[in-house]
C-alpha positions in Angstrom: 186.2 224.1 5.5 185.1 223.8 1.9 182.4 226.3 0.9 182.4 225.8 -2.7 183.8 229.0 -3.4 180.8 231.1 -2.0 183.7 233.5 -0.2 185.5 233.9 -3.5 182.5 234.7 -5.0 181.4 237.2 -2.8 184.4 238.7 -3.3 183.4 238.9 -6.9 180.2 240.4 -6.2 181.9 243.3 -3.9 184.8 244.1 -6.7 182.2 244.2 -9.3 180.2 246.6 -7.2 182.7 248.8 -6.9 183.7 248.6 -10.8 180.4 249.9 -12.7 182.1 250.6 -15.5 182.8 246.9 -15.9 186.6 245.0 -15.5 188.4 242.7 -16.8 188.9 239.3 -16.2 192.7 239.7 -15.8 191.9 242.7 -13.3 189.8 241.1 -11.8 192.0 238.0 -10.9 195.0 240.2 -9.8 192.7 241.8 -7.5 191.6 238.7 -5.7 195.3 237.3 -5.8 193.9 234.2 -7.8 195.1 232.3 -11.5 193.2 234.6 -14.6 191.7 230.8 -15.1 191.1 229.9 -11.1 189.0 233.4 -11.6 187.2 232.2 -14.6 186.2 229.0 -13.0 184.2 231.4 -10.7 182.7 233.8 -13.1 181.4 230.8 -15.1 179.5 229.9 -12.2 178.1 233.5 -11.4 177.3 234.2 -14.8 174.9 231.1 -15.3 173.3 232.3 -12.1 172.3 235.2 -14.1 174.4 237.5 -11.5 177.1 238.7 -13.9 177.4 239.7 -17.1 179.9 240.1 -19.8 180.2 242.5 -22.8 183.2 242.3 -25.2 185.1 245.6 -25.9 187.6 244.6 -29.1 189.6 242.1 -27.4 188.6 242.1 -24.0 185.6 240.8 -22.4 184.3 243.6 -19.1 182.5 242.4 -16.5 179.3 243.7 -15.0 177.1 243.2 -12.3 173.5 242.1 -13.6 170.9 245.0 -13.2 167.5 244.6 -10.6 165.3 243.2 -13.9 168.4 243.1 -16.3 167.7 240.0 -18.9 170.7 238.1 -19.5 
């Protein structure tokens, strides 16, 4: 029933959708009931897949969903 996270990253995808203004990583893992590090894991994976992006705001790092044509 393993489906190498696609679900959780879907999930990902959706949130972010719905955040345009970017979120947090914390945020984002309370959201999806996971570990701030389980969440990470994901994110790692969907940002070198060119489908996320992060921008860092002082100490925090928001997450976005890469633009149609958006560079990384």
């Amino acid at each position: 029933m393993d489906d190498n996270g696609e679900s959780v990253k879907n999930r990902i995808v959706e949130l972010l959708k719905e955040q345009p203004e970017g979120i947090t990583i914390t945020e984002l893992a309370h959201l999806l009931g996971l570990h701030r590090q389980t969440a990470t894991k994901y994110l790692f994976e969907l940002k070198g897949a060119h489908v996320i992006r992060t921008r860092a705001v002082g100490p925090a790092r928001l997450l976005y969903l890469n633009g149609e044509g958006e560079q990384q």
